[in-house]
DSSP file (Angstrom, degrees, kcal/mol; ACC not computed):
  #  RESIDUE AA STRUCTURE BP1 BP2  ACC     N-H-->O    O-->H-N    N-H-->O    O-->H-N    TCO  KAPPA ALPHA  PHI   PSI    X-CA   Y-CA   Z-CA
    1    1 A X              0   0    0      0, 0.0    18,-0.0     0, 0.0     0, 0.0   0.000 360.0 360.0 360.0 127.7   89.8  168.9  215.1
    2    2 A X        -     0   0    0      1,-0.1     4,-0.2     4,-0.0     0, 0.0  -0.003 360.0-109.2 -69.1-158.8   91.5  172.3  214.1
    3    3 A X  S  > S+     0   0    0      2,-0.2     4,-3.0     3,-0.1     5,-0.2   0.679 113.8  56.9 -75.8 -56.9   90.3  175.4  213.4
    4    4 A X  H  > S+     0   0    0      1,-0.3     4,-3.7     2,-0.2     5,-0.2   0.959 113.7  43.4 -70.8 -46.7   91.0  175.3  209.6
    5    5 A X  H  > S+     0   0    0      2,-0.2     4,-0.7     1,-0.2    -1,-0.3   0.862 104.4  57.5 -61.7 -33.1   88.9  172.1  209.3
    6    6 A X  H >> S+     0   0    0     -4,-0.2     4,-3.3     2,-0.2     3,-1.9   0.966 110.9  46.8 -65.7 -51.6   86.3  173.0  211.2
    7    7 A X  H 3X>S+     0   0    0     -4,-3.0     4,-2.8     1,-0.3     5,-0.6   0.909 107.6  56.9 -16.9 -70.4   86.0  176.0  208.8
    8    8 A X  H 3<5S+     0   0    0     -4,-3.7     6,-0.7     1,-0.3    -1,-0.3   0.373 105.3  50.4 -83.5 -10.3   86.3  174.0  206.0
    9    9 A X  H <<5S+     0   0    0     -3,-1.9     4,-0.4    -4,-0.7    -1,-0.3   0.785 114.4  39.2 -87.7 -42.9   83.4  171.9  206.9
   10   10 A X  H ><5S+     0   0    0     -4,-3.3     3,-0.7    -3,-0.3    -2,-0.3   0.997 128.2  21.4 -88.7 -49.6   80.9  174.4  207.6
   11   11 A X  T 3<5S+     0   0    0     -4,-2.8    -3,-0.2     1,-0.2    -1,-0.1   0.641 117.7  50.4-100.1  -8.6   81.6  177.2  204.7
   12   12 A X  T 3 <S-     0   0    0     -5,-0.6    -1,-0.2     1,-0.0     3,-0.2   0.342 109.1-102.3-137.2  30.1   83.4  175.6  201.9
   13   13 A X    <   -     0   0    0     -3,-0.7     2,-0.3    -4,-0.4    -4,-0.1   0.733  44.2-168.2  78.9  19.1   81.3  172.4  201.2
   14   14 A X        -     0   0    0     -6,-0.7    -1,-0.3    -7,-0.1    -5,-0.1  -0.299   4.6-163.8 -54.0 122.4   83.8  170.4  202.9
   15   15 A X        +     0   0    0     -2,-0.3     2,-0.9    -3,-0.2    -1,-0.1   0.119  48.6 123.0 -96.7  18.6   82.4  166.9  201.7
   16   16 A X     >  +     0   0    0      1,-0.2     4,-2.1     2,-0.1    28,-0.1  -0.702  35.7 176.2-104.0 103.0   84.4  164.9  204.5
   17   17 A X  H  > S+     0   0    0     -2,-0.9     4,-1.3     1,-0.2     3,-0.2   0.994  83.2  54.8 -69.5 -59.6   81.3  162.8  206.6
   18   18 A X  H  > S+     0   0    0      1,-0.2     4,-1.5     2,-0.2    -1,-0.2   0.622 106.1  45.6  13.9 -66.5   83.4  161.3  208.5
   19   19 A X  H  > S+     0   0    0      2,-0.2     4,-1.4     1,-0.2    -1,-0.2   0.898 110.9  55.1 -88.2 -30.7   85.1  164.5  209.7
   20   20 A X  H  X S+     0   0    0     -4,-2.1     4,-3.1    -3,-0.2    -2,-0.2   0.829 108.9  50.5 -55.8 -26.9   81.3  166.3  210.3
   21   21 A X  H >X S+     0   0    0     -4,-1.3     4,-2.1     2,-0.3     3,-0.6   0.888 109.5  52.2 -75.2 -85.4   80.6  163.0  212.6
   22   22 A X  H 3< S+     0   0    0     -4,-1.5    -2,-0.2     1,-0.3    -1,-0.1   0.740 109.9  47.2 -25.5 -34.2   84.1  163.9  214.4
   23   23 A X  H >< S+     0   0    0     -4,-1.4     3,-2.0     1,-0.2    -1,-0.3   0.882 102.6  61.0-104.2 -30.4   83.0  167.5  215.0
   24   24 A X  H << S+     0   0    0     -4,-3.1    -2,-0.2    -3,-0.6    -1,-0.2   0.846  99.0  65.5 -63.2  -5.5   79.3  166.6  216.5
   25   25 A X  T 3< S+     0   0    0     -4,-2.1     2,-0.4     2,-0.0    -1,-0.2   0.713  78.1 102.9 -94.9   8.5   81.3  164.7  219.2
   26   26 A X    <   -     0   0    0     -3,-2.0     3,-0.3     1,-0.1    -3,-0.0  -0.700  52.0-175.7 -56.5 122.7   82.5  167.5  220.2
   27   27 A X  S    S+     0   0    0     -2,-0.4    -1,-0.1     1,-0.2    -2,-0.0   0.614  74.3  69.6-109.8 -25.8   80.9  168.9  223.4
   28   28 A X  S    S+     0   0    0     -3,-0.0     2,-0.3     0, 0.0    -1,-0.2   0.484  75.2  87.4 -81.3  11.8   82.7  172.2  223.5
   29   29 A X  S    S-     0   0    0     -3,-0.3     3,-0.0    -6,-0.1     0, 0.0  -0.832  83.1-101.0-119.3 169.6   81.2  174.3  220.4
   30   30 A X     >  -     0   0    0     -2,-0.3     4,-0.9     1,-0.1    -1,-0.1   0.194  34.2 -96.8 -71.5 179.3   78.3  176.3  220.9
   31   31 A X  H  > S+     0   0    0      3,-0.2     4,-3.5     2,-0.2     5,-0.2   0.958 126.2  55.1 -58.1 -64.8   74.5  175.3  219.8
   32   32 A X  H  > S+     0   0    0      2,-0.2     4,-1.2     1,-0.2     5,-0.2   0.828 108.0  47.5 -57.9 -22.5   75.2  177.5  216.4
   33   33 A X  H  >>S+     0   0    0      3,-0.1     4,-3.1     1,-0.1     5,-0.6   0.890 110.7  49.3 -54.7 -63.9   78.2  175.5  215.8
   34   34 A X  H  X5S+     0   0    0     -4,-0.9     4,-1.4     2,-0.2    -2,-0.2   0.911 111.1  47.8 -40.7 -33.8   76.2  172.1  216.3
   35   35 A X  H  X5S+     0   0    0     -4,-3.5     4,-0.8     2,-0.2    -1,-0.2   0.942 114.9  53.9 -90.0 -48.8   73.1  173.2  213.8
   36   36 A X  H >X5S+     0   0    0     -4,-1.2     3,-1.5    -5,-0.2     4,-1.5   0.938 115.3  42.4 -23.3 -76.6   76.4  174.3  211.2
   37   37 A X  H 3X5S+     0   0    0     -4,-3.1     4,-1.8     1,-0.2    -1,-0.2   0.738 112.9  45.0 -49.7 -46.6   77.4  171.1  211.7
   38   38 A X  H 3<<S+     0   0    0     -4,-1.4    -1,-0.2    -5,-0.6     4,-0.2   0.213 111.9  50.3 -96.2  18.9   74.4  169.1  211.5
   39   39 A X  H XX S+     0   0    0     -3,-1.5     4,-1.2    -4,-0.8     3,-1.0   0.660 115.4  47.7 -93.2 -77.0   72.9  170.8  208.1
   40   40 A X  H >X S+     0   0    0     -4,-1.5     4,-1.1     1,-0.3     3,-0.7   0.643 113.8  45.9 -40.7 -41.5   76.5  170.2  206.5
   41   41 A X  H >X S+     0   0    0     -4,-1.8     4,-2.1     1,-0.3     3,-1.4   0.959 117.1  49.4 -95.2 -47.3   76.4  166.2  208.0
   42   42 A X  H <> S+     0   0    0     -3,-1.0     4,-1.6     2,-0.2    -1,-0.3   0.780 107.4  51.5 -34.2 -41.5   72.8  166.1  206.5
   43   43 A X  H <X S+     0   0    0     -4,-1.2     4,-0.7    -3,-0.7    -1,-0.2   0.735 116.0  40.6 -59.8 -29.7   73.7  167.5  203.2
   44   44 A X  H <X S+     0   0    0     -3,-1.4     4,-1.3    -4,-1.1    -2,-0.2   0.743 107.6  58.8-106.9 -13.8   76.3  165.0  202.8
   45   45 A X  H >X S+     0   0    0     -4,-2.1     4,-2.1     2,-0.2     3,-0.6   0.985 114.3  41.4 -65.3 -57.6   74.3  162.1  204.3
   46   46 A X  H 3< S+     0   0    0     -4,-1.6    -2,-0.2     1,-0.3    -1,-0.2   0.671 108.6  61.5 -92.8 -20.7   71.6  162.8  201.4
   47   47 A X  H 3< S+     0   0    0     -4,-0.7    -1,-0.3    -5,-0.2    -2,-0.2   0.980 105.1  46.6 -39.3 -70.3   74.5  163.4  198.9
   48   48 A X  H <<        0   0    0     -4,-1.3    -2,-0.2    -3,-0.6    -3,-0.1   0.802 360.0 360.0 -43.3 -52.8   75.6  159.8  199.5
   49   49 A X     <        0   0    0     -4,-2.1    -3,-0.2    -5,-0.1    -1,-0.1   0.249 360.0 360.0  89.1 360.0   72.0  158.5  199.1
């Protein structure tokens, strides 16, 4: 995962589930990445429906 995606997930309504899945299996980012991460992949899970 870059940088620019990772961005793009958490501030700018990046709609990619898929890629939100990809960054919780990441081990390396901090707890405040990981709750970033897991609002956005909740928002878009309940988006889907």
């Amino acid at each position: 995962m870059t940088i620019h995606e990772l961005l793009h997930l958490t501030y700018f309504r990046g709609g990619n589930l898929e890629l939100a899945r990809k960054a919780l299996r990441i081990q390396a980012f901090s707890l405040g990445w990981r709750r970033r991460i897991e609002e956005r992949l909740t928002k878009l899970e309940e988006a889907a429906g």
